[in-house]
C-alpha angles and dihedrals in degrees: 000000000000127000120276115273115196097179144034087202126106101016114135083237091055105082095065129050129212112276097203152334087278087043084055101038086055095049092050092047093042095059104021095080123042101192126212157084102341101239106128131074132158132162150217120239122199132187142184104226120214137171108259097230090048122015091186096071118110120249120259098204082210089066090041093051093045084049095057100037128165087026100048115128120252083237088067102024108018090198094046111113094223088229117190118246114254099270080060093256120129141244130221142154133227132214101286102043096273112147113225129198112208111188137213111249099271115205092229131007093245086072091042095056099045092052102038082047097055092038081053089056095047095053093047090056090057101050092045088063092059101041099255126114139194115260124236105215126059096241133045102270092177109040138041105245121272125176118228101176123063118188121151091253088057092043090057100043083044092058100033087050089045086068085067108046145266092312098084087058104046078051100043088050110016120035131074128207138207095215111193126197122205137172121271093222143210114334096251096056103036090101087050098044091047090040093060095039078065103045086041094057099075096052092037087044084055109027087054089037103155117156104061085147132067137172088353094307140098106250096196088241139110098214108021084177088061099048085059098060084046088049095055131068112320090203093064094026118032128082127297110251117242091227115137104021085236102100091198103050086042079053097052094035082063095040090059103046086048118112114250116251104208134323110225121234115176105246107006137071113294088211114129133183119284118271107008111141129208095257085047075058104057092038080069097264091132099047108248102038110252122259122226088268096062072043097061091034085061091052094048083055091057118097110184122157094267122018132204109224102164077281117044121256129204116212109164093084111109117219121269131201106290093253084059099049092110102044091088099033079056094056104036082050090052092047089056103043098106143012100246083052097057100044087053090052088049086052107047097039095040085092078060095038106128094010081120090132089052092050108046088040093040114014118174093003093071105088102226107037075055101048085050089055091048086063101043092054085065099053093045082058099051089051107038094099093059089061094072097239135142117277082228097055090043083058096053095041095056088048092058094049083045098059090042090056096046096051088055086062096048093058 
């Protein structure tokens, strides 16, 4: 999720408002997508947090403030300093009481793992200290949500999920996601680039299943977590269609259809009324037409799949133990590092393309889904090296996908 923003005043977006729907398509595709050379890649990080004696207890957000103390978010201790771990990466908690690691852009993933590694083990340390651990799975397998943190923003992402279900509050407050950036890459192979992230979601979403358990029952799926983001509003959640070719314009066509989440309004509820999407917005549905600030804020409240964020984000990876984090940032990494290799994986998971439902309810056990991992673990292995990494890290990466492969063929 994005940080917390209180007021629309005093951005340098705020003096001009949108003028119109084509105003507002040329300013999505002008800054979704920052072309160039792929060198850069960083990563999110979330985790359930339990006491260590009992992990069913449930969280007191005091003890995890104090835990965390002096990086704790304002959202969770308003006279905390935030201060960055000490990689220079920074904390900070979600609704339900998850930690979550957001990185600085790292110029190879060598240098990402070694820093992500050595911020892990600090914040274990800390928690340790209080009592508290990381979880393992990305969601909750031991307690029914419950939401420890209220901001406006929360209130308004709690009542507009609530239309849709139970699913946006078992997400706001009990999964836990492994979020990968990547860079967009060079114009001409933007499309192609887009176009493989998608087919690729289904068979990374299986093959890296992990929250089969929720709330101390089996749920009957591979990726719970995932199951949440399906169950909610397909308008905010679900894929981006390939429409138009022109992943930008597809982008800002479904920006703009999008409801809006809140409008802020310094010192009142950010509520708004139900269904109203961005372009009813700047048609005056909303009263003063947005700026592109409002404009930017509404993309940041969007949770597709795969999201465009100047860089691309990948956000259909479910959370792994924390000595795990990297397995999946390694192999997404391998299968992008270079173009031959990416138009390979487009080609071999397109017949999986869209099967989002069968892998996250039946992940490896569906056959193709499983045949098309299978592939794509090749071609992880024939590329590992190009990721940086330690021999010795390549080694264990490719175990772990491995395993996960041959318990699929044990089922």
């Amino acid at each position: 999720m994005t940080v917390d923003v209180t007021r629309r005043a005093g951005s340098r977006l705020d003096d001009t408002a949108l003028c119109g729907i084509d105003q507002a398509e040329e300013y999505i595709a002008g800054i979704c997508f920052k072309t160039g050379p792929p060198e850069l890649l960083g990563v999110e990080l979330e985790w359930t947090v339990h006491h260590t004696d009992d992990p069913s207890r449930p969280l007191d957000p005091a003890l995890l403030a104090r835990a965390l103390h002096p990086h704790a978010p304002s959202t969770l201790d308003p006279q905390a300093d935030h201060q960055p771990l000490p990689g220079g990466n920074i904390l900070t908690v979600e609704p339900g009481g998850q930690v979550e690691i957001s990185t600085q852009p790292y110029p190879s993933l060598a240098l990402l793992h070694a820093a992500v590694s050595a911020d892990i083990r600090y914040l274990r340390g800390l928690l340790e200290r209080a009592g508290l651990r990381l979880g393992n799975r990305a969601t909750d397998p031991y307690r029914q949500p419950r939401r420890i943190l209220h901001t406006p923003r929360y209130d308004a992402m709690a009542e507009a999920f609530a239309r849709h279900g139970p699913h946006g509050r078992t997400m706001m407050c009990s999964t836990a996601a492994l979020q990968v950036c990547l860079d967009a890459g060079v114009p001409e192979r933007v499309p192609a680039r887009w176009d493989a992230l998608h087919a690729l979601g289904p068979v990374l979403l299986a093959l890296f299943a992990n929250s089969d358990r929720y709330a101390g029952m089996r749920t009957g799926w591979a990726s719970t977590r995932m199951r949440s983001w399906l169950g909610m509003d397909p308008a905010r959640t679900g894929p981006v269609p390939d429409g138009t070719g022109d992943p930008a314009r597809d982008w800002a066509r479904y920006a703009l259809r999008a409801p809006v989440l809140c409008v802020r309004e310094p010192g009142r509820s950010w509520r708004c009324p139900e269904r109203t999407s961005f372009a009813d917005w700047i048609g005056g549905a909303l009263g003063p037409p947005p700026t592109p600030a409002d404009l930017e804020y509404h993309l940041g409240t969007l949770f597709p799949p795969v999201r465009p964020r100047g860089y691309v984000e990948v956000r259909y990876l479910d959370q792994q133990p924390p000595h795990e984090w990297h397995v999946p940032v390694a192999v997404l990494a391998a299968l992008f590092a270079d173009e031959a290799t990416v138009d390979a994986v487009r080609n071999g998971c397109a017949p999986v393309g869209g099967r989002w439902t069968e892998a996250a309810r039946d992940g490896l056990r569906s056959r193709p889904v499983a045949a098309a991992a299978r592939a794509v673990a090749a071609l992880a292995v024939g590329r590992m090296p190009q990721t940086g990494l330690p021999q010795g890290i390549c080694d264990e990466v490719m175990e772990v996908v491995h395993r996960r492969l041959e318990w699929s063929s044990d089922v």
